[in-house]
C-alpha atoms as a printed R data frame, in Angstrom:
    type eleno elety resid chain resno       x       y       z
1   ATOM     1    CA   UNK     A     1  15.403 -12.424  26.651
2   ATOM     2    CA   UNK     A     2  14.820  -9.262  24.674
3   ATOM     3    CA   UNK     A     3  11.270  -9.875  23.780
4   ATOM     4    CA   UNK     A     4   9.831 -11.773  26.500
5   ATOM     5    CA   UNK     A     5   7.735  -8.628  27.505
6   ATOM     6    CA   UNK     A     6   5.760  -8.598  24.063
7   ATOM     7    CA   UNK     A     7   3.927 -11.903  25.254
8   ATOM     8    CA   UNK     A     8   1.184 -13.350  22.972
9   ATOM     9    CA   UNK     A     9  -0.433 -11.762  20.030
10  ATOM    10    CA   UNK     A    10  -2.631  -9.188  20.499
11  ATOM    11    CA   UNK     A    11  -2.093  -8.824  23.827
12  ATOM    12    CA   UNK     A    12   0.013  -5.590  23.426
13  ATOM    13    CA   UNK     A    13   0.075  -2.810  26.394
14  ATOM    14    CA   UNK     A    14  -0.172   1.155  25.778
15  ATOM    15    CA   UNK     A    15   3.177   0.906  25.974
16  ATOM    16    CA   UNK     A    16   4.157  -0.633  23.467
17  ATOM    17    CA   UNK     A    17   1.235   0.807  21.256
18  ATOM    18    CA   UNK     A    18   2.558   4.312  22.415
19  ATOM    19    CA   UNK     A    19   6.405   2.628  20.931
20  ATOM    20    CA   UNK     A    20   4.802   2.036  17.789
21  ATOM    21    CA   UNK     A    21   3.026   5.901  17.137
22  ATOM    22    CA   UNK     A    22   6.288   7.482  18.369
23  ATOM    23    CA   UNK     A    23   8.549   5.350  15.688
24  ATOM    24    CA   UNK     A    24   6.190   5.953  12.537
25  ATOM    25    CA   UNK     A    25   5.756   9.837  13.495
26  ATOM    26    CA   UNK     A    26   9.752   9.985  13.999
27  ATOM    27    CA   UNK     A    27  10.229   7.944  10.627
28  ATOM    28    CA   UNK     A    28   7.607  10.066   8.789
29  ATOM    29    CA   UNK     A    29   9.634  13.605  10.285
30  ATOM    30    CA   UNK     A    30  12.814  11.921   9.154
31  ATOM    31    CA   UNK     A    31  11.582  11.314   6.100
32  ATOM    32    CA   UNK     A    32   9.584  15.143   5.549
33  ATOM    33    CA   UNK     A    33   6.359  13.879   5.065
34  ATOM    34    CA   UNK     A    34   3.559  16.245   5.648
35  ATOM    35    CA   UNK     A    35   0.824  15.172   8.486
36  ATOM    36    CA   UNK     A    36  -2.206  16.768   6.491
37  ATOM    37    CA   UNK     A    37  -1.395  13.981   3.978
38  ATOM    38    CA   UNK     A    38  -0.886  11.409   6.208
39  ATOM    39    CA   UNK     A    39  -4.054  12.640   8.173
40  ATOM    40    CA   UNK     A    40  -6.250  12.836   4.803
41  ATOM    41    CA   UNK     A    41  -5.400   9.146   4.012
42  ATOM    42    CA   UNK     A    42  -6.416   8.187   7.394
43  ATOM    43    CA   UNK     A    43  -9.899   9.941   6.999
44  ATOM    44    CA   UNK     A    44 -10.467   8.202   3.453
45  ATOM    45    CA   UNK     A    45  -9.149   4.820   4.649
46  ATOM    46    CA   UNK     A    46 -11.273   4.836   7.857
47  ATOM    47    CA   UNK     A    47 -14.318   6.591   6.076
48  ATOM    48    CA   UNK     A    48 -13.537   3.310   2.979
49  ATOM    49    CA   UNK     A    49 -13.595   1.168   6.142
50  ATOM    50    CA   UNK     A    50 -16.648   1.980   7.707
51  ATOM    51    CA   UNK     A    51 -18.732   2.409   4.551
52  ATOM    52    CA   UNK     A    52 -17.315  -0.594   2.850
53  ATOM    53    CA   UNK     A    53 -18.886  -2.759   6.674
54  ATOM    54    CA   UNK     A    54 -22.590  -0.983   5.952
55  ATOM    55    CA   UNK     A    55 -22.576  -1.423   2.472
56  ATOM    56    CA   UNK     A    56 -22.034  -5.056   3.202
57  ATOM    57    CA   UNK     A    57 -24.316  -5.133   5.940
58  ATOM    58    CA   UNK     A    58 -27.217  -3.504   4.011
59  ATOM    59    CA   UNK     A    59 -26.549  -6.074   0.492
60  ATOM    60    CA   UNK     A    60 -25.877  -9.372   2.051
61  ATOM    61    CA   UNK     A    61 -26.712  -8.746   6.106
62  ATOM    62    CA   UNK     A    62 -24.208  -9.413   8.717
63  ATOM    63    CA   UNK     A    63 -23.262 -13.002   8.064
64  ATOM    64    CA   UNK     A    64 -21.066 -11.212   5.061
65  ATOM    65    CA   UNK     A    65 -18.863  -9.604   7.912
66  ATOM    66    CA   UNK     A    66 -16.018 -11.441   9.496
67  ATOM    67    CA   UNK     A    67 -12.971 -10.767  10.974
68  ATOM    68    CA   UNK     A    68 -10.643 -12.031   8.429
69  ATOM    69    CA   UNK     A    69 -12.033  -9.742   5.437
70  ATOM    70    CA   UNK     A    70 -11.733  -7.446   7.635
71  ATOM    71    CA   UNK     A    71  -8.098  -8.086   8.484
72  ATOM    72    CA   UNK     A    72  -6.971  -8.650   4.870
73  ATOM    73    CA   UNK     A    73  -8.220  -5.398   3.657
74  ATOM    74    CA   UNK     A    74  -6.420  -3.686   6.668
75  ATOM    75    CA   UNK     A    75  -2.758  -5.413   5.980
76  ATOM    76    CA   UNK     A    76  -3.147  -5.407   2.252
77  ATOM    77    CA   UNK     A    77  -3.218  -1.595   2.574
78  ATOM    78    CA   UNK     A    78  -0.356  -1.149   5.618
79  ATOM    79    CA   UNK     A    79   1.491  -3.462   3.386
80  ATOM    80    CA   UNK     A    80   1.419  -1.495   0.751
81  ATOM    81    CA   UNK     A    81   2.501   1.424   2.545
82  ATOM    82    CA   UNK     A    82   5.669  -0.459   4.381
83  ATOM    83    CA   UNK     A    83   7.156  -1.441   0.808
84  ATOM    84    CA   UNK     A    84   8.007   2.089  -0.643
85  ATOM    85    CA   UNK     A    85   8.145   3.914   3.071
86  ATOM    86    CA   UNK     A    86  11.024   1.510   3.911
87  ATOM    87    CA   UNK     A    87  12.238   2.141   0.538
88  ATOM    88    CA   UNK     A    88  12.353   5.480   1.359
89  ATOM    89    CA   UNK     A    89  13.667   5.384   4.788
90  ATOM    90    CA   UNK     A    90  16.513   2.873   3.557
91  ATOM    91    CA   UNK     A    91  17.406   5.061   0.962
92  ATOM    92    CA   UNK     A    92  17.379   8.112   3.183
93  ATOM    93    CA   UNK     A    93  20.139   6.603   4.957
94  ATOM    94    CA   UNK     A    94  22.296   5.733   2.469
95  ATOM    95    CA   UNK     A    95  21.764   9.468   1.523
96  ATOM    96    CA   UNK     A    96  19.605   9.232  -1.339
97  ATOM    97    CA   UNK     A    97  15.811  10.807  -1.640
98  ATOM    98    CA   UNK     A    98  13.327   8.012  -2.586
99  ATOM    99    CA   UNK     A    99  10.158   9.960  -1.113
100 ATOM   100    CA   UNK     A   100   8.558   9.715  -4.467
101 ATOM   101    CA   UNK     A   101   7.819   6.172  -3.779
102 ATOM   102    CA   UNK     A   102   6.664   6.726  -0.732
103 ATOM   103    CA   UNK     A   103   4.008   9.976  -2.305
104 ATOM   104    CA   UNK     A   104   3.359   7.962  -5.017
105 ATOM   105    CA   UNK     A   105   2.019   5.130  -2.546
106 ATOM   106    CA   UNK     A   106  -0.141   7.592  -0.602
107 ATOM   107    CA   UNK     A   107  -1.799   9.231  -3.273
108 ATOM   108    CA   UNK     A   108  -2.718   6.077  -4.870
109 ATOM   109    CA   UNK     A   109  -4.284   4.930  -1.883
110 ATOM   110    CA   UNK     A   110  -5.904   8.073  -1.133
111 ATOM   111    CA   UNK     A   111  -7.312   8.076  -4.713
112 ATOM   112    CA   UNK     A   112  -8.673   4.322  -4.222
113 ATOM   113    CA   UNK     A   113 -10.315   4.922  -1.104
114 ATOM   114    CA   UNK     A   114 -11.895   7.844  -2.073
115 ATOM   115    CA   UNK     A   115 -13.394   5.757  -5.014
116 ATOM   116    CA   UNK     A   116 -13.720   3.032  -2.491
117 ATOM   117    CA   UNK     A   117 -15.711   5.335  -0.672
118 ATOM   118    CA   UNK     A   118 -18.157   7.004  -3.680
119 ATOM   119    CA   UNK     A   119 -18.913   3.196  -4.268
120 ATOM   120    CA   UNK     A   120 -19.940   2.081  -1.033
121 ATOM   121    CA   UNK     A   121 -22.103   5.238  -0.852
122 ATOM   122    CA   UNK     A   122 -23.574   4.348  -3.951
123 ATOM   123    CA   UNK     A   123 -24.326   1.121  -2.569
124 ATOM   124    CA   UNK     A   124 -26.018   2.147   0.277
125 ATOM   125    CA   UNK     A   125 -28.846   4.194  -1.740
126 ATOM   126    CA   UNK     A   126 -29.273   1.163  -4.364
127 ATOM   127    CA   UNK     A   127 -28.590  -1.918  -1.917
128 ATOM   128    CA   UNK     A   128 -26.855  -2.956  -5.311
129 ATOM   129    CA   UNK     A   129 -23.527  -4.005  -5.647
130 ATOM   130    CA   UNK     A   130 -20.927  -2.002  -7.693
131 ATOM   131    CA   UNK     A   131 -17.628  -3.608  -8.625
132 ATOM   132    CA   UNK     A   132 -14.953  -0.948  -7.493
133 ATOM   133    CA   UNK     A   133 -12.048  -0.768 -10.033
134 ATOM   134    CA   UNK     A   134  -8.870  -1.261  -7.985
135 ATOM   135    CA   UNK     A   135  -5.871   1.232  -8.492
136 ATOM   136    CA   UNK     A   136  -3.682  -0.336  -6.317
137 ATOM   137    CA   UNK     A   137  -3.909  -3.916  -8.405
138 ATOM   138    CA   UNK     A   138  -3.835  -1.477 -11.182
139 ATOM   139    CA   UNK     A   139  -0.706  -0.050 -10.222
140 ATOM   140    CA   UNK     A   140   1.146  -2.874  -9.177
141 ATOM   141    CA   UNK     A   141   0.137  -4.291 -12.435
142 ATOM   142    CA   UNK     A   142   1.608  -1.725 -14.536
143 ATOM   143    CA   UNK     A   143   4.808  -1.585 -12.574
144 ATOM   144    CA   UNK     A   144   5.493  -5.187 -13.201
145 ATOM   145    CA   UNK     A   145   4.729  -5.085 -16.653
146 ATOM   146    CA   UNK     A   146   6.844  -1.323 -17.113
147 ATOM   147    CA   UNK     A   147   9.831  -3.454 -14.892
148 ATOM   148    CA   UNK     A   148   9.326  -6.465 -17.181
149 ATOM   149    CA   UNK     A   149   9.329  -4.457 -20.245
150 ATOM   150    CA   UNK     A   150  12.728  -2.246 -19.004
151 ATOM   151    CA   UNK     A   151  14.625  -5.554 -18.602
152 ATOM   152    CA   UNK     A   152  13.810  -7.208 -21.285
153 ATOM   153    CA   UNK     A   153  14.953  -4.189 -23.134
154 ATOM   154    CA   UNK     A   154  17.971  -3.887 -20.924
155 ATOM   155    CA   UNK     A   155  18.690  -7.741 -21.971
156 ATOM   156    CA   UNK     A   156  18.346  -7.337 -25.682
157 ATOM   157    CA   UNK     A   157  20.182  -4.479 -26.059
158 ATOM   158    CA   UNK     A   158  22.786  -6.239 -24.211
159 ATOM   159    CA   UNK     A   159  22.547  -9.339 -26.416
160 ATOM   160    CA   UNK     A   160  22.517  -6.796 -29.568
161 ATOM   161    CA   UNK     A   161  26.138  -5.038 -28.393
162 ATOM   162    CA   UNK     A   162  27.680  -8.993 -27.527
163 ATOM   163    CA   UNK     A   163  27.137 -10.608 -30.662
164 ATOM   164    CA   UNK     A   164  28.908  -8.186 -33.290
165 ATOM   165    CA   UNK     A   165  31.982  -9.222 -30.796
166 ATOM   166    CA   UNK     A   166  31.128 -13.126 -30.687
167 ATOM   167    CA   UNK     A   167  30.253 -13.799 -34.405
168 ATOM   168    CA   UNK     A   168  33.656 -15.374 -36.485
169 ATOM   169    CA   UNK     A   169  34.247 -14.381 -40.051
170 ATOM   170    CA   UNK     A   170  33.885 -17.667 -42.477
């Protein structure tokens, strides 16, 4: 078979790590995405990372850190990356430009973890807890509401044209 040589989860070689790198830095050339950005949202998300474990650590000690937190904050973010980047990179194929998705995705995040970061700082000279406002919950919850909103528009206006035609004179 194909895959056979992937084996079991999380048992990857350099290999196929090195696989991996090579096909997001040709995707991210393909699609003309600068490095410096891509670098500067690794910095914030590994500095958000790192400061969000000893914030954690100094508040609640180190029964508060466990893999799976850790984990979920790590995919939440590469999944919001992979939504408008494919968008993109389908797009750029069928000859159309969607980087702004892809932009728009990156400075959000870089914004959040920079704010991620401030807090966590924060934390570490109070040993207090601050709640972190979320952009990207923010954002995802104004784009559902702005998509919601354009098709319910796009609906009535339809309904408004259709029923001049359907209504019968008495």
């Amino acid at each position: 078979m194909q895959f056979e040589s992937l084996g079991t989860p999380g048992n990857y070689t350099e290999e196929s790590y090195l696989g991996a790198k090579l096909a997001l830095i040709s995707s991210l050339t393909f699609l003309g995405i600068d490095y410096g950005l891509i670098f500067l949202l690794w910095f914030f998300m590994m500095s958000d990372t790192v400061l969000g474990i000893a914030a954690s650590v100094a508040v609640n000690g180190w029964a508060s850190i466990t893999k799976a937190k850790f984990w979920a904050g790590v995919l939440t973010k590469m999944a919001i990356l992979f939504v408008p980047f494919s968008l993109a990179l389908t797009g750029a194929l069928a000859g159309f430009n969607l980087n702004v998705f892809v932009f728009s995705a990156i400075y959000v995040l870089i914004a959040n973890d920079a704010i991620s970061c401030y807090t966590n700082l924060l934390t570490l000279k109070t040993k207090k807890r601050y709640v972190n406002r979320d952009l990207v919950e923010m954002l995802i919850n104004v784009l559902r509401s702005g998509l919601y909103n354009f098709a319910k528009g796009l609906i009535d206006k339809i309904k408004s044209i259709d029923e001049p035609k359907n209504k019968k004179p008495n």
